[in-house]
N, C-alpha and C positions, 0 to 999 in steps of 0.2 A: 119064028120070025122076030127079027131086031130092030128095037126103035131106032133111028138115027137121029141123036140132035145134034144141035149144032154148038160150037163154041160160045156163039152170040145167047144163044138160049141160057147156057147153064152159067154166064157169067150176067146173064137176068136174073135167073132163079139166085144163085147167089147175093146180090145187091138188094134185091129184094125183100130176101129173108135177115141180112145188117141192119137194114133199115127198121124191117119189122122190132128188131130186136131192140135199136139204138131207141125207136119211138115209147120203146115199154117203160123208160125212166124219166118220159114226160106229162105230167099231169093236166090235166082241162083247165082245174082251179087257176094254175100258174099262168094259162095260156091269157085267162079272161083277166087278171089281175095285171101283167103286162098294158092288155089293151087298154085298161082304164088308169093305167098309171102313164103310160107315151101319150096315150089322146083325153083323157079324161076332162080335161081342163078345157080342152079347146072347142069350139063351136061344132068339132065334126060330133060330139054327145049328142046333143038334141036329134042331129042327121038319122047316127047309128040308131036309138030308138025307133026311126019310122023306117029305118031300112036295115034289117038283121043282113043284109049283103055286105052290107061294107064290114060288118065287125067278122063274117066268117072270111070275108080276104083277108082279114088281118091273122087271123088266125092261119089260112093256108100260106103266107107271107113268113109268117112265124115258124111254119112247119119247114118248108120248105130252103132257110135260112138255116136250122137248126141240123135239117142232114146235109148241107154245104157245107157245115162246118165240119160235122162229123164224119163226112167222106173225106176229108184232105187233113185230115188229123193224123191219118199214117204218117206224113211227115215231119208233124211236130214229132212222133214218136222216135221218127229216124235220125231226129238231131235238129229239126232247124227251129230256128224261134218264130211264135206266133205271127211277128209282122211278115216275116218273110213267106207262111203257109200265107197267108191274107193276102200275097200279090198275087202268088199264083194262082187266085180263084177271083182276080179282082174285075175281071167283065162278068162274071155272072152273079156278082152281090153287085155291080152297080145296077145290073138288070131289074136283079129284085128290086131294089130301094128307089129305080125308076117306075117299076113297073106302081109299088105302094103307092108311088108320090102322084101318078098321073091319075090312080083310080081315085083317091082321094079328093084330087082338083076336082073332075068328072063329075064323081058323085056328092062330093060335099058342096056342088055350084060354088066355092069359094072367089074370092077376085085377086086379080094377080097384086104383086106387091110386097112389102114386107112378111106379109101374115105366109103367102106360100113359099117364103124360102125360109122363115122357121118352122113350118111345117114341110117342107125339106128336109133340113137341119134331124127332125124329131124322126122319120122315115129312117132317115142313114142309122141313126144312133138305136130306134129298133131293132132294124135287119143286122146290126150289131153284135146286138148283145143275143141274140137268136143265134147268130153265128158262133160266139164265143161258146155259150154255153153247149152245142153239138159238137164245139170241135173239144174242150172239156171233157164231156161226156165221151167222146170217141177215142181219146188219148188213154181217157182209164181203161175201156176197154179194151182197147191196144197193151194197156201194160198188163192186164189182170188174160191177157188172153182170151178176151171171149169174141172175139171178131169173128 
């Protein structure tokens, strides 16, 4: 007797296992050094101390930025420049960097004002450089063929 899968399944299993692969040239140390270099200054330290929640969003924020980039990197590989792969994935990095910025307010009881639109400011320029570096990382892959 024969399994039947489905399309949907083996281009799961596929994505899956890129991901697994892209995630293996990411380190912990890097992850926690971002978070205290983007937030470290700001009032949300003291927060992050009595709440390990917010620093492991940061981190899922960070992950999940990092294979957005590296998923839509095949097209830098195809020929187009960075800015132009960064439109075409441009609702789902404002998702993320809404999604940081709102848990942030939330959880860090912050008050509206100057302080939450450069902590804003700091959200984008995170989901950023999360994004560069996956989509970086996904380009060399792409060129050294290990996709």
């Amino acid at each position: 007797m024969n399994v039947i899968t489905t399309l949907k399944d083996k281009q799961r299993e596929k994505q899956i296992k890129y991901e697994r692969s892209v995630l293996s040239d990411l380190s912990i140390n890097l992850l926690k050094e971002r978070v205290k270099q983007f937030f470290g200054s700001q009032r949300i330290t003291t927060i992050m101390t009595m709440n390990k929640g917010i620093e492991e969003a940061c981190y899922d924020l960070a992950l999940e930025s990092y294979l957005l980039g590296a998923k839509f990197s095949k097209f830098g590989y195809y020929g187009e420049n960075m800015e132009e792969v960064r439109l075409r994935c441009f609702h789902e990095e404002r998702h993320l960097i809404d999604t940081l910025y709102n848990f942030l307010l939330y959880w860090g009881g912050e008050e509206e004002g100057t302080y939450s639109e450069s902590l804003y400011y700091m959200c984008e320029q995170y989901v950023y450089i999360w994004w560069r570096d996956g989509y970086e990382t996904g380009e060399r892959r792409h060129k050294l063929r290990l996709h």
